[in-house]
C-alpha positions in Angstrom: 106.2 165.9 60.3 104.5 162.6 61.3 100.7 163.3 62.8 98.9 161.3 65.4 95.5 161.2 65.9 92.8 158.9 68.1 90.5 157.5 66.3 87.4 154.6 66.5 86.0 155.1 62.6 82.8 153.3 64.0 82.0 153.7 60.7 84.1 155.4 58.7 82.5 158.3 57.1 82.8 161.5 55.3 83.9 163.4 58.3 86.7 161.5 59.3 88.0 161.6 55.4 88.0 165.3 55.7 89.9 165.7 59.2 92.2 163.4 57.4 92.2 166.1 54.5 92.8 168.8 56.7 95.9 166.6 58.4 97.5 166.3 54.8 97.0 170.1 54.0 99.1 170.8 57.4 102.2 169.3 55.9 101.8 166.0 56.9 104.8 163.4 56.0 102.7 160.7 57.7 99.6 159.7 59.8 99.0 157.7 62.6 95.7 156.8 63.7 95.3 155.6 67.2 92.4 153.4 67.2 89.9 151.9 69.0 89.4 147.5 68.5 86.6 145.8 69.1 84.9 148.2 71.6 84.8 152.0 71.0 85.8 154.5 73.8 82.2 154.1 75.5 82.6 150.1 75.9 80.0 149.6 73.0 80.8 146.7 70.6 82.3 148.3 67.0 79.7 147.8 64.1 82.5 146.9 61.9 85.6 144.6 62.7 88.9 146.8 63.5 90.8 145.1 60.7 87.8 146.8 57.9 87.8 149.8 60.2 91.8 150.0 59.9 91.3 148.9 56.3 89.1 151.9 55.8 91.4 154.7 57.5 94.4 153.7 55.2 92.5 154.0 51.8 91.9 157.2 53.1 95.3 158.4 53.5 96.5 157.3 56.9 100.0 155.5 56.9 99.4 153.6 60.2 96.9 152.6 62.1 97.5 151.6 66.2 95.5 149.3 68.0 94.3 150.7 71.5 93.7 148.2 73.8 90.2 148.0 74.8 91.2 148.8 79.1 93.4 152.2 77.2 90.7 152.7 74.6 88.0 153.6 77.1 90.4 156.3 78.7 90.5 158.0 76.1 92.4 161.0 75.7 93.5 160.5 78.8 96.1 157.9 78.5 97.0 159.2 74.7 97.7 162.9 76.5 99.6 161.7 79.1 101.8 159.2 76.9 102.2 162.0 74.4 101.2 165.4 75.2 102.4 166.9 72.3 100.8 164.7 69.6 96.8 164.0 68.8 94.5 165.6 67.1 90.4 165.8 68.3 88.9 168.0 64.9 89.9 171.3 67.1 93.6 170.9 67.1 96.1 169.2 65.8 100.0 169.0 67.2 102.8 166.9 65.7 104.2 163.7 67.3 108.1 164.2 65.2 109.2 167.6 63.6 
């Protein structure tokens, strides 16, 4: 199963390594990280540059990382569930983008 997840890893930290975790424990063949570029969800300039950021989410075990564009990106959710209501994952839940 490939997972899908949105993501803005403005930083990186310990809590996003473990959601990772728990998406590997689930079965996962692969991981997608939908991610935020140079502005985060809220419009607020990333502290870090999305190429560390995307650098950062695949030394922690994601296979690919998306780049939202910024007008998508402050959507949120909301463009990511109606492209794909199926796949995502927000820390409470997690659903599979492929079986």
């Amino acid at each position: 199963m490939i997972f899908a997840t949105a993501a803005e890893y403005n930083p990186f930290h310990n809590g996003h390594a473990y959601h990772i975790s728990q998406i590997k424990k689930l079965g996962a063949d692969g991981i997608i990280a939908v991610m935020s570029g140079s502005f985060v969800q809220r419009g607020e300039p990333a502290v870090m540059s999305k190429f560390e950021r995307a650098k950062c989410a695949v030394r922690n075990g994601v296979d690919l990382v998306w780049n939202f564009p910024y007008h998508f990106g402050r959507l949120g959710g909301k463009v990511c569930g109606g492209l794909c209501p199926n796949c995502g994952s927000d820390g409470s839940r997690i659903k599979t983008l492929f079986r």
